[in-house]
C-alpha positions as a Python dict, from the first residue, in 0.01 Angstrom:
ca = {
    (1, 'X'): (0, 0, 0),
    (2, 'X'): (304, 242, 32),
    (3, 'X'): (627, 90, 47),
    (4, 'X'): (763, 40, 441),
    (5, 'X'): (1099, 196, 510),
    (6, 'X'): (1325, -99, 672),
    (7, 'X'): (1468, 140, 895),
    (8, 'X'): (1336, 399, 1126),
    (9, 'X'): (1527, 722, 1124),
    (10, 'X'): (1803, 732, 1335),
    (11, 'X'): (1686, 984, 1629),
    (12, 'X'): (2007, 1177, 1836),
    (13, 'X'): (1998, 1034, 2198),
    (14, 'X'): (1858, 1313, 2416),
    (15, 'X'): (1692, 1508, 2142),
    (16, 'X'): (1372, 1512, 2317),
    (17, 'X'): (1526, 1586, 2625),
    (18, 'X'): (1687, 1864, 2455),
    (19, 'X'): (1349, 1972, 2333),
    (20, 'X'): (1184, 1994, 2663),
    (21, 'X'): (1471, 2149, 2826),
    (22, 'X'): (1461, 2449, 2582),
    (23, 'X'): (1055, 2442, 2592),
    (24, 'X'): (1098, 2485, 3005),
    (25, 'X'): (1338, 2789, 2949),
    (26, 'X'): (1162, 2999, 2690),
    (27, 'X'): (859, 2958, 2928),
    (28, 'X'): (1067, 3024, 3234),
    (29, 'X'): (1196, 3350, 3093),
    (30, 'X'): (925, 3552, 3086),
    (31, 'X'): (792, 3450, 3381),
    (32, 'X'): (1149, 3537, 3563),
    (33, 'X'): (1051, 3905, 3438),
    (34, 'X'): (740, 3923, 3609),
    (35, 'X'): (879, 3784, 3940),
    (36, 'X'): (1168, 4090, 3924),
    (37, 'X'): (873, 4337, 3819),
    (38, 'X'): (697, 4217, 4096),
    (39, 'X'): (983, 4263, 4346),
    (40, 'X'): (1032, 4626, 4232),
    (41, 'X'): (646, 4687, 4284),
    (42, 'X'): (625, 4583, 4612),
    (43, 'X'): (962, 4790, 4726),
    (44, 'X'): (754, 5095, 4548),
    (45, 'X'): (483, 4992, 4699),
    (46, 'X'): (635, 4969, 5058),
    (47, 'X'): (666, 5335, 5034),
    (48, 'X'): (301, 5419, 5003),
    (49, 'X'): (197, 5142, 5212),
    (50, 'X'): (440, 5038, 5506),
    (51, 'X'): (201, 4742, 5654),
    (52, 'X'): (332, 4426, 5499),
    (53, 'X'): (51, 4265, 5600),
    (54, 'X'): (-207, 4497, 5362),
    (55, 'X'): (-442, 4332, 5104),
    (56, 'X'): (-234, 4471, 4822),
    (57, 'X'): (78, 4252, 4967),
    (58, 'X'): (-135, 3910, 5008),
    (59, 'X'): (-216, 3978, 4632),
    (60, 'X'): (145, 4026, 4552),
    (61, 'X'): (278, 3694, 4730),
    (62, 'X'): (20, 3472, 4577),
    (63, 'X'): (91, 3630, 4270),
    (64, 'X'): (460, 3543, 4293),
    (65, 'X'): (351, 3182, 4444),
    (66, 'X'): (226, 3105, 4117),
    (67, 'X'): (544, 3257, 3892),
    (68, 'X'): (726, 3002, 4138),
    (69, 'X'): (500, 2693, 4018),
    (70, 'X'): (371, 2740, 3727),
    (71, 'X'): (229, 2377, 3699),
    (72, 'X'): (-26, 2569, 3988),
    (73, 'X'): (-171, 2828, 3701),
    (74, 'X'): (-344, 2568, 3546),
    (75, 'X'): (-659, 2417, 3736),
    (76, 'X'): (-660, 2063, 3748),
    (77, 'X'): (-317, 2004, 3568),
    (78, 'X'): (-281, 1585, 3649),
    (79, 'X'): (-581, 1503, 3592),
    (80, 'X'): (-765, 1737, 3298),
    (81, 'X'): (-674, 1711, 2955),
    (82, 'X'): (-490, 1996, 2785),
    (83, 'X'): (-768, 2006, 2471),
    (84, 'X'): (-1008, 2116, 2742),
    (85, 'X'): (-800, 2430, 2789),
}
């Protein structure tokens, strides 16, 4: 039987914390790209296609609905366990 360590290593308070936080922003970052790409589109798009209420907008709204809440992109995301992804 391996020999127990007496003490458990000393964790910094808020490392985890830290973690996640960092996690959140490397994931928010690209999608911040998309959402300004996205904006640009549908200005360039406005040109070709002045009804804001076209198919191609709808698309572009939901699409951006989704950059917004992420937790949304992924069906099921309470209550389906991430291995199943």
């Amino acid at each position: 039987m391996p020999a127990r360590m007496d003490s458990e290593p000393a964790h910094e308070p808020g490392l985890i914390e830290t973690l996640a936080a960092g996690v959140a922003h490397e994931v928010r970052n690209p999608l911040s790209l998309v959402q300004i790409n996205l904006n640009i589109l549908e200005q360039e798009l406005l040109e070709c296609v002045p009804d804001r209420d076209a198919h191609v907008f709808k698309v572009l709204r939901n699409i951006a609905g989704e950059i917004e809440h992420p937790e949304l992109l992924r069906p099921h995301a309470s209550t389906t366990p991430l291995e199943e992804y």
